[in-house]
C-alpha positions as CSV (number, residue, x, y, z in Angstrom):
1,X,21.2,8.2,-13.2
2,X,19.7,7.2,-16.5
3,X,18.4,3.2,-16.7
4,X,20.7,2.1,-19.1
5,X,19.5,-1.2,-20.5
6,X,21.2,-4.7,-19.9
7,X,23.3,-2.4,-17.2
8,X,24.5,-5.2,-13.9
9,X,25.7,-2.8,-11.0
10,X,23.5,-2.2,-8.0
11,X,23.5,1.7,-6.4
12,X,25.9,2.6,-4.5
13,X,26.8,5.3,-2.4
14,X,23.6,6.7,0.4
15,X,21.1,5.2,-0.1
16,X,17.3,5.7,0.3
17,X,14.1,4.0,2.4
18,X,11.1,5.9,2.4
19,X,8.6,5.0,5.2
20,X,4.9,4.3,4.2
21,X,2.8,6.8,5.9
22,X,-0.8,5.9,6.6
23,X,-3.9,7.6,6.7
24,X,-6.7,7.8,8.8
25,X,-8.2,4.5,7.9
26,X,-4.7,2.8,7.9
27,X,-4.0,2.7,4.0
28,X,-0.8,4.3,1.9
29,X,-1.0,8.1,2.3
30,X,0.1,8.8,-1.5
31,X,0.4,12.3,-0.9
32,X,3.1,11.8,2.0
33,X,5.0,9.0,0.8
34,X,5.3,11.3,-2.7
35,X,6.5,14.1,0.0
36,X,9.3,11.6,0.9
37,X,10.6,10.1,-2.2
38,X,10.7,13.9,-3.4
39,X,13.3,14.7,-0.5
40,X,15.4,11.7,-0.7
41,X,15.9,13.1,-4.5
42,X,16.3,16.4,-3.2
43,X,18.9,15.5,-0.7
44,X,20.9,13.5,-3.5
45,X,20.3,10.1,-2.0
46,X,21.4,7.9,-4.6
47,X,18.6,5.2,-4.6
48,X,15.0,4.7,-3.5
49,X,14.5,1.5,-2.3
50,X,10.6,1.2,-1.8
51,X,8.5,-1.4,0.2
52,X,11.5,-2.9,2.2
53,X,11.7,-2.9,6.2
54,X,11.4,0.9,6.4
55,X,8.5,1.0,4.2
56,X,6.2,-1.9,6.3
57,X,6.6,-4.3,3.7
58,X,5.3,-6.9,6.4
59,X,1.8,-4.9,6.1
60,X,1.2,-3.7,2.9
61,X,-2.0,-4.4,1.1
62,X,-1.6,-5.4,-2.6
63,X,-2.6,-1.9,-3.5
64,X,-0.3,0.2,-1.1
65,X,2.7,-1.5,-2.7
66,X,1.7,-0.9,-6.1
67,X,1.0,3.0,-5.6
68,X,4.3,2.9,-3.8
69,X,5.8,1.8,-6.6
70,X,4.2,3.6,-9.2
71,X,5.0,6.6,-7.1
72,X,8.7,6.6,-6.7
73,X,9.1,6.0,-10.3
74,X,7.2,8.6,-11.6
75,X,8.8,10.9,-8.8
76,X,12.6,9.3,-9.9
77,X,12.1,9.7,-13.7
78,X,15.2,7.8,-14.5
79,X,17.3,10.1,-12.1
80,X,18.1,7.4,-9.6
81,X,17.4,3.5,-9.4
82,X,14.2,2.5,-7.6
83,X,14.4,-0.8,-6.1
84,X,11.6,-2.1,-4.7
85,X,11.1,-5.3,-1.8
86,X,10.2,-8.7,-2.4
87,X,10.1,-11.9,-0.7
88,X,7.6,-13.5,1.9
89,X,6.2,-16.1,0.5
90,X,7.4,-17.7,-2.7
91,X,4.2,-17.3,-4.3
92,X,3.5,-13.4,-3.0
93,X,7.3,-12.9,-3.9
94,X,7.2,-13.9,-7.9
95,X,3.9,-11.8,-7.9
96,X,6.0,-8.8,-6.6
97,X,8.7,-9.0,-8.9
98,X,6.5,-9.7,-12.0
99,X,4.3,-6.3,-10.7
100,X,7.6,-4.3,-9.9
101,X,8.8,-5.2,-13.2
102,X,5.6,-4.2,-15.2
103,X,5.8,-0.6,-13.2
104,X,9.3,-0.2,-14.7
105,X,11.6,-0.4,-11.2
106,X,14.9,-0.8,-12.0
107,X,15.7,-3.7,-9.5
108,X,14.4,-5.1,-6.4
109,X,16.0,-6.0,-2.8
110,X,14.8,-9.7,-1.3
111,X,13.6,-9.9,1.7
112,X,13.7,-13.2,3.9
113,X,11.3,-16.1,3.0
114,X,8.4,-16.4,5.5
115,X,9.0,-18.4,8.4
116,X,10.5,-21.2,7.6
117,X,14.2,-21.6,8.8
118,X,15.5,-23.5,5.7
119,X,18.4,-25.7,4.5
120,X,21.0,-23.7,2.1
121,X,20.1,-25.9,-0.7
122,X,16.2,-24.2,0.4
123,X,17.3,-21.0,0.4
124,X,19.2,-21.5,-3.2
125,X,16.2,-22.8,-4.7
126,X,14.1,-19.8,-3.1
127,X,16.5,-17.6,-4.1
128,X,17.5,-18.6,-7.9
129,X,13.8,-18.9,-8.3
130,X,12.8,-14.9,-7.8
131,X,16.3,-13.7,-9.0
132,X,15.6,-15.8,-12.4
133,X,12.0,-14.5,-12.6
134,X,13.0,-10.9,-14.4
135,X,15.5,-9.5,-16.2
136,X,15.5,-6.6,-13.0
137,X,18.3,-6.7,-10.9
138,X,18.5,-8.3,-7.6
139,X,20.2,-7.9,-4.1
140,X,20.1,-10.4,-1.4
141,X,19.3,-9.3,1.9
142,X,21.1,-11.5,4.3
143,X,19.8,-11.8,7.8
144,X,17.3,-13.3,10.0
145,X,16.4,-16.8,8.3
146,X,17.9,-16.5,5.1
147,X,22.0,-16.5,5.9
148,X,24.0,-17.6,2.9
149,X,27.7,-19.6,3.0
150,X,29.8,-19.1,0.6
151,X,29.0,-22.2,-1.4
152,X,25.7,-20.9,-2.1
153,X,26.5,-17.4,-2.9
154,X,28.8,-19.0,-5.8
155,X,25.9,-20.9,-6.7
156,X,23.7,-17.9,-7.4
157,X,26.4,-16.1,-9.0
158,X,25.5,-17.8,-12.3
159,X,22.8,-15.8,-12.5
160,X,23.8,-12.1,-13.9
161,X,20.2,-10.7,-12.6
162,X,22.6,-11.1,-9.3
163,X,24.3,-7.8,-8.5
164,X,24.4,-7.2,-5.0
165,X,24.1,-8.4,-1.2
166,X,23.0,-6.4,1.4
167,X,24.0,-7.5,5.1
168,X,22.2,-6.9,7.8
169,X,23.6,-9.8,10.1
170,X,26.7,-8.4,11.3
171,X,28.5,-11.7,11.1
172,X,32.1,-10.2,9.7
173,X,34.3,-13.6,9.6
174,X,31.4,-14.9,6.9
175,X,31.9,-10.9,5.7
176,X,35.6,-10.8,5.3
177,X,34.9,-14.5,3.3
178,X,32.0,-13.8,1.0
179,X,33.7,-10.3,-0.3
180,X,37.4,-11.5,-0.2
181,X,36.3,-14.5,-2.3
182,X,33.6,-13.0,-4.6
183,X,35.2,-9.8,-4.9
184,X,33.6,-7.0,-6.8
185,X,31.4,-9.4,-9.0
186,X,28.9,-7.8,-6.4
187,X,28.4,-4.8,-4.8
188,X,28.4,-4.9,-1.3
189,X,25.9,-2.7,0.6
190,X,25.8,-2.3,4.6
191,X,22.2,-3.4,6.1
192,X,23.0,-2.9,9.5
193,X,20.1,-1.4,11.7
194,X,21.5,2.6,11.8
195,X,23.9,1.4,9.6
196,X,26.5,4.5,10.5
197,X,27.1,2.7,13.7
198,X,28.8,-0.5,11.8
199,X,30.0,1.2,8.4
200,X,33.7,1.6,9.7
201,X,34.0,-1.6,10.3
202,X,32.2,-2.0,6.7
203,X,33.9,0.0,4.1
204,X,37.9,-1.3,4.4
205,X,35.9,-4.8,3.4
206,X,34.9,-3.3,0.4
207,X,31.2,-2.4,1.1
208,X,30.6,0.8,-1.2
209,X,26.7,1.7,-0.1
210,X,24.6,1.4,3.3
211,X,21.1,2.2,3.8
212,X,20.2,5.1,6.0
213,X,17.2,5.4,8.2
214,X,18.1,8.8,9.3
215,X,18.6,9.9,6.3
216,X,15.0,10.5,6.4
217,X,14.7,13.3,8.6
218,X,18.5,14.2,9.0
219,X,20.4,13.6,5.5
220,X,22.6,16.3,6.0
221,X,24.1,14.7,8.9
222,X,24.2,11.4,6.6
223,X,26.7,13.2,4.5
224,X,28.6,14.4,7.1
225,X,29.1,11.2,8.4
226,X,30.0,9.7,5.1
227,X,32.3,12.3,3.4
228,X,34.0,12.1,7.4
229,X,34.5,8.4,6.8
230,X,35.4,8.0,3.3
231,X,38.2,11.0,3.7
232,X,39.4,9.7,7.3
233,X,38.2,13.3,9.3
234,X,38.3,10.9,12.3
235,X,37.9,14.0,14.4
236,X,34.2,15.1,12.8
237,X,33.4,11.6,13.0
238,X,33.6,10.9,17.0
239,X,31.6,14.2,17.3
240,X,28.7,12.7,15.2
241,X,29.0,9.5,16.8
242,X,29.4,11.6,20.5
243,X,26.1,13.9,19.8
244,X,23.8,12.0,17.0
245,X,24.7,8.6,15.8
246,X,25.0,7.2,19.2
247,X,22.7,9.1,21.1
248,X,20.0,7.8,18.4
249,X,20.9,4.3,18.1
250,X,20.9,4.2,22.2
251,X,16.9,5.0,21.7
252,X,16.6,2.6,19.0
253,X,17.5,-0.3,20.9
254,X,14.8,0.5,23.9
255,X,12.5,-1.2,21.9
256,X,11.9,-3.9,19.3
257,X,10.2,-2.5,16.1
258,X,11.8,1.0,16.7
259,X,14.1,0.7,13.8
260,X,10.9,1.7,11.9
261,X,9.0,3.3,14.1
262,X,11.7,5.6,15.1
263,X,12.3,7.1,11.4
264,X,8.8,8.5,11.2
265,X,9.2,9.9,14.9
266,X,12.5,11.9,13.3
267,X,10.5,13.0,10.2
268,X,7.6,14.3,12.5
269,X,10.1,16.2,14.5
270,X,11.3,18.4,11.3
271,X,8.3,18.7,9.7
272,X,7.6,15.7,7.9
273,X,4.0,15.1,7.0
274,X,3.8,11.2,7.6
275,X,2.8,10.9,11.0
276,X,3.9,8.7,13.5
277,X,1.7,5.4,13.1
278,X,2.4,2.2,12.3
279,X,1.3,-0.7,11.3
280,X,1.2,-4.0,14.0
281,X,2.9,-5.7,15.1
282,X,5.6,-2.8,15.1
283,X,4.4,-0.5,17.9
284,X,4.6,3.9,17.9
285,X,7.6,5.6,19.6
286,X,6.7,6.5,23.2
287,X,6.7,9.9,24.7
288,X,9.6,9.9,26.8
289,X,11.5,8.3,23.8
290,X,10.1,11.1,21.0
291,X,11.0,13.7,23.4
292,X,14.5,12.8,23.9
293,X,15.0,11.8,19.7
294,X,13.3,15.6,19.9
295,X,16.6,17.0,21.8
296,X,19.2,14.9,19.7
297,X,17.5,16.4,16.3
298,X,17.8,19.9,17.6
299,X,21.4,19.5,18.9
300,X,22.3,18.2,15.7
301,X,21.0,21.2,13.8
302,X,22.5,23.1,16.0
303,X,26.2,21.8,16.0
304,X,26.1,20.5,12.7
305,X,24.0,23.7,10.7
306,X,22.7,22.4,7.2
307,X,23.9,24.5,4.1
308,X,21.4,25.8,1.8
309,X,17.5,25.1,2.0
310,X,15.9,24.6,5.6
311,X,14.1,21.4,6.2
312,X,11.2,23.0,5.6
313,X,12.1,25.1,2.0
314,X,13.9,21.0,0.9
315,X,10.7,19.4,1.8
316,X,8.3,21.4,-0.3
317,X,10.9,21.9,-2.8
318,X,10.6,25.5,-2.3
């Protein structure tokens, strides 16, 4: 997708967080992220969404993010949208946007306001302030200590930078009211942790984009799952649910921080070169854990065969 200027929609469709490798003295390995973005784009995501929850925003130095950044647009070239994270702290947040900006993203996702549990008139003010900071596009990310009502939603609205939410609380009554109401002045994108688990439930609101964590290791099966959805193959569905989907998400939940953690397991498992650390207070898959994500991966493969390049040949573009 070319950036076409003054354009307001927000991707849609799979969509794409990289993980931020580390090297051996804990800072961005460059080379591996790169290694990532490149097979996202090879497996036709159709976003990069950079330094969000998948990508350790909590951790990043000042300089990590900006390679990050720099990286997965020169990697994109205008193919797809990269969207970057921002929030935290006001302060660290305007500096973000300003930075991602200057690197030439195309938009960037907002990420809960640090610590404070605030007031909706707060969280307008936080809000309007970033959104209103660039001419880049902006989704919300709603969840944890920055949940929206309607009101406030409307309120932002004014602003056209606004273009999309992305929900990752699961709360569908405020759902059904926020995209019944608002319609498709936004585009409505599916947070969810594993986000297959909940898209059902998702799409018939009108929510036309999720993120994908597995993507990252397994994007064929992302596809599957998608095209299965979207055409109603309610048979091929259950059987990725039965033997990948749930099977994953079942690990997922042994442990808090795994919804990272567990993505760079996956990639290890097929080849990817990012390694399996991370950064505290998110904590490394354990053994028994890896092994089993091990079996899942290779059952997958094996019921569910990819077409064309192995991992492998996709991964170095070969």
């Amino acid at each position: 997708m070319t950036k076409i200027p003054g354009a307001r929609t927000a991707p849609t469709g799979i969509l794409g967080f990289p993980v931020a490798p580390m090297d051996q003295s804990g800072r961005l390995d460059v080379n591996a992220f790169e290694h990532n973005v490149k097979f996202l784009l090879q497996e036709g995501l159709s976003a990069i969404f950079v330094a969000c929850g998948s990508g350790e925003f909590h951790a990043l130095s000042h300089q990590d993010y900006r390679q990050m950044v720099e990286t997965a647009v020169l990697v994109a070239q205008g193919k797809v949208p990269v969207y970057t994270g921002v929030g935290g702290n006001i302060t660290h947040a305007l500096e973000l946007a300003k930075l991602s900006e200057g690197l030439g993203a195309d938009g960037y996702l907002i990420l809960p306001p640090y610590l404070i549990e605030a007031e909706q008139e707060g969280l307008y003010r936080y809000l309007n302030a970033i959104i209103g900071s660039t001419d880049m596009n902006a989704v919300v990310y709603q969840r944890d200590n920055c949940v929206l009502t309607l009101n406030t939603m409307q309120r932002l609205l004014d602003l056209p930078q606004l273009v999309g939410l992305k929900d990752g609380l699961g709360n569908m009554d405020l759902n059904i009211e926020l995209t019944q109401t608002i319609g498709n002045r936004l585009t409505w994108l599916n947070g969810m942790p594993m986000a297959e688990v909940t898209m059902p439930a998702y799409v018939n609101l009108g929510f036309s984009g999720y993120s994908s964590a597995i993507s990252n290791y397994i994007p064929h099966i992302s596809r599957l799952f998608y095209e299965a959805l979207l055409s109603g193959n309610q048979v091929l569905l259950s059987e990725l649910y039965k033997h990948v989907i749930l099977p994953i998400n079942a690990i997922r939940r042994q442990r808090k921080g795994y919804a990272v953690a567990l993505i760079k397991a996956g990639m290890q498992i097929v080849g990817h070169p990012v390694g399996t650390d991370v950064r505290p207070p998110i904590i490394p898959v354990e053994s028994e854990h890896f092994q089993k994500l091990e079996l899942i991966i290779k059952d997958a493969f094996d019921r569910f065969p990819r077409t064309g390049a192995t991992p492998k040949e996709a991964n170095t573009g070969a």
